[in-house]
C-alpha positions as CSV (number, residue, x, y, z in Angstrom):
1,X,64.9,58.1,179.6
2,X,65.8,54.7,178.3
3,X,64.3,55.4,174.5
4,X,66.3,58.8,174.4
5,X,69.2,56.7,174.7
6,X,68.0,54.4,172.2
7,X,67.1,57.0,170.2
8,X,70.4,59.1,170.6
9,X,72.1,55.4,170.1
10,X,70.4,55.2,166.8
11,X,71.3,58.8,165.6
12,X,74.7,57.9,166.5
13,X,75.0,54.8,164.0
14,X,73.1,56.4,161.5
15,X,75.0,59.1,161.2
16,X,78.0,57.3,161.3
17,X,77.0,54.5,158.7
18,X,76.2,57.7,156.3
19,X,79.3,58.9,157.1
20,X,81.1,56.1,156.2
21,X,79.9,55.2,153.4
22,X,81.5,57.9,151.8
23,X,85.0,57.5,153.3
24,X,88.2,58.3,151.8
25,X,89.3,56.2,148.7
26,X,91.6,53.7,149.5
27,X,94.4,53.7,146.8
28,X,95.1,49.6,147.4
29,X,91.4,48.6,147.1
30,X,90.6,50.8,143.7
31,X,94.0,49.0,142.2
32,X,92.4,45.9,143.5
33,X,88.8,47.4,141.5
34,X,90.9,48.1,138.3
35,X,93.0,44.9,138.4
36,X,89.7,42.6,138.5
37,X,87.8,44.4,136.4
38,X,90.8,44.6,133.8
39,X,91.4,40.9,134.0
40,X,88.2,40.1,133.5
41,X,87.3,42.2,130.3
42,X,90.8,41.4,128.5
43,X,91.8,38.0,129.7
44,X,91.3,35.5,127.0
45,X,92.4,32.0,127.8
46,X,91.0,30.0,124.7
47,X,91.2,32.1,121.7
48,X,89.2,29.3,119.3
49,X,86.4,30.0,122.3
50,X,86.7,33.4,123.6
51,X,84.0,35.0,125.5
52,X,81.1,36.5,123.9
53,X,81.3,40.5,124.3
54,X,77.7,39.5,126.1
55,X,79.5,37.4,128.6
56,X,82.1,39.8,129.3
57,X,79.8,42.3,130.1
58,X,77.9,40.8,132.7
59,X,81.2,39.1,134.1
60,X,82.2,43.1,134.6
61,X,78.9,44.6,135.3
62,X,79.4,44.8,139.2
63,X,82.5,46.8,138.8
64,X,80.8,49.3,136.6
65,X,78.2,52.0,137.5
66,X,75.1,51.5,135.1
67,X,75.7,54.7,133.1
68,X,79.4,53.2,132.9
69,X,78.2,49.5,131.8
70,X,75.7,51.2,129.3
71,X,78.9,53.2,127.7
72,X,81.3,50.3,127.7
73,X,78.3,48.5,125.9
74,X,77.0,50.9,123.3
75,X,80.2,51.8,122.4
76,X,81.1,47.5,122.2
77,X,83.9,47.5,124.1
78,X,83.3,44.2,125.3
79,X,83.9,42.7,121.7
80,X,86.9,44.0,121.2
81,X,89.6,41.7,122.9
82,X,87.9,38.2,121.7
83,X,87.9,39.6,118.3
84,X,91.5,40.3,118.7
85,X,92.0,37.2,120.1
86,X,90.3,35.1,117.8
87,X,91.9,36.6,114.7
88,X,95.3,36.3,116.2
89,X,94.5,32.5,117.6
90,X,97.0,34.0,120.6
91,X,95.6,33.9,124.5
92,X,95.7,37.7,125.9
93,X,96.7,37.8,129.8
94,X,96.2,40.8,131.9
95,X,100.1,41.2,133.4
96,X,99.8,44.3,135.4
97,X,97.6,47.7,135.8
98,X,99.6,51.2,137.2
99,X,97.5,54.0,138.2
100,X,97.9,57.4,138.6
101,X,95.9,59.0,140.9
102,X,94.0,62.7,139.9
103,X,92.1,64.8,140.6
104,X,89.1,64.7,142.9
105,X,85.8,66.3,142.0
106,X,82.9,67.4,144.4
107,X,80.6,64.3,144.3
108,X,84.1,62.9,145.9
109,X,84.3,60.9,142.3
110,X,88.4,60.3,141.8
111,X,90.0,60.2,138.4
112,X,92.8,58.1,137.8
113,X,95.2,57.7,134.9
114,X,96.4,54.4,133.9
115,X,98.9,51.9,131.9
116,X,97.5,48.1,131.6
117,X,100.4,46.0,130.5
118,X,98.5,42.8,128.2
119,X,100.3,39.7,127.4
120,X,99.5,38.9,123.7
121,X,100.6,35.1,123.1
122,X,103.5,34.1,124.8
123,X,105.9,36.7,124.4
124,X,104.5,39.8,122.9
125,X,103.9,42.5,125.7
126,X,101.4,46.0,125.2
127,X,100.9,48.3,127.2
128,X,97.8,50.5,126.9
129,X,96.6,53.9,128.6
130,X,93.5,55.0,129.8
131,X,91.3,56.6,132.5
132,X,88.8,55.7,134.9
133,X,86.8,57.5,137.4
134,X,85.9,56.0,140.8
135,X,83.2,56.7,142.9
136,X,83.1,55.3,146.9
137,X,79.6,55.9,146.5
138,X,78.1,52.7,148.6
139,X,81.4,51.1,147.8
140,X,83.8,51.5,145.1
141,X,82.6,51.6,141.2
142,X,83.7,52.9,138.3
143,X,82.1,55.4,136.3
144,X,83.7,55.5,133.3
145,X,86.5,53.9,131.7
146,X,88.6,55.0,128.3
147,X,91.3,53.1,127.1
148,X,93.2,53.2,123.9
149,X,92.3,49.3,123.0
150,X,90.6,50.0,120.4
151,X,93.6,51.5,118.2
152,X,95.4,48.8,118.9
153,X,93.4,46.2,118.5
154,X,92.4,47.3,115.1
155,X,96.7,47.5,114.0
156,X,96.2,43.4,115.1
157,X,93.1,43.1,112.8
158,X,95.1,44.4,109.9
159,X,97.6,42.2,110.4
């Protein structure tokens, strides 16, 4: 009697630990996701010394799903803000990130729209759109991420 209790007991929490791991998304924590993740690919405090687009990388890579980290990085994301950066000699700051919540798909993955507003310098504020997908997964990632940087940042390598 006593290890069908146990057993029932375990059943009980295994189910339940299954089931939560694939809870509803919290709208707080994936700003929270976006926010870190954000400030640490575009924040650039020494522009004579910015990051490496290596370092960056693995400074983001536990917010990012593999497949997403092995986009952002074949496609060099990751080297575009120091090179900004450095050719402007002007510190970029993350200021804020506002998302807009989407649509939902059936692996429970949850798209989101978004406006990151970047401090160039002192004084100069961008703002730049995008989209990310989340996935609460075994806690929250990201599986991809587009944003519109890279136009941007090449109008401040023409200038």
């Amino acid at each position: 009697m006593t290890q069908l209790i146990r057993l029932t007991l375990f059943s009980i929490f295994l189910i339940s630990s299954v089931a939560c791991s694939n809870e509803a998304v919290n709208d707080e924590e994936v700003h929270e996701l976006v926010m870190a993740y954000k400030k640490e690919q575009y924040t650039i405090e020494d522009p004579s010394a910015p990051p490496s687009e290596f370092e960056i990388s693995e400074n983001v890579s536990h917010y990012l799903s593999e497949d997403a980290l092995y986009e952002q990085n074949i496609n060099r994301i990751f080297d575009i803000a120091h090179k900004v950066a450095k050719k402007l000699n002007k510190k970029i700051e993350l200021v804020d990130v506002v998302l807009v919540k989407g649509e939902e798909d059936e692996n429970s993955n949850i798209d989101y729209d978004y406006t990151i507003k970047l401090k160039i310098g002192t004084d100069e504020i961008i703002e730049v759109n995008g989209h990310v997908t989340i996935s609460n997964d075994n806690g929250l990632k990201i599986m991809s991420d587009f944003d519109h940087f890279r136009h941007i940042g090449a109008r401040f390598m023409n200038k």
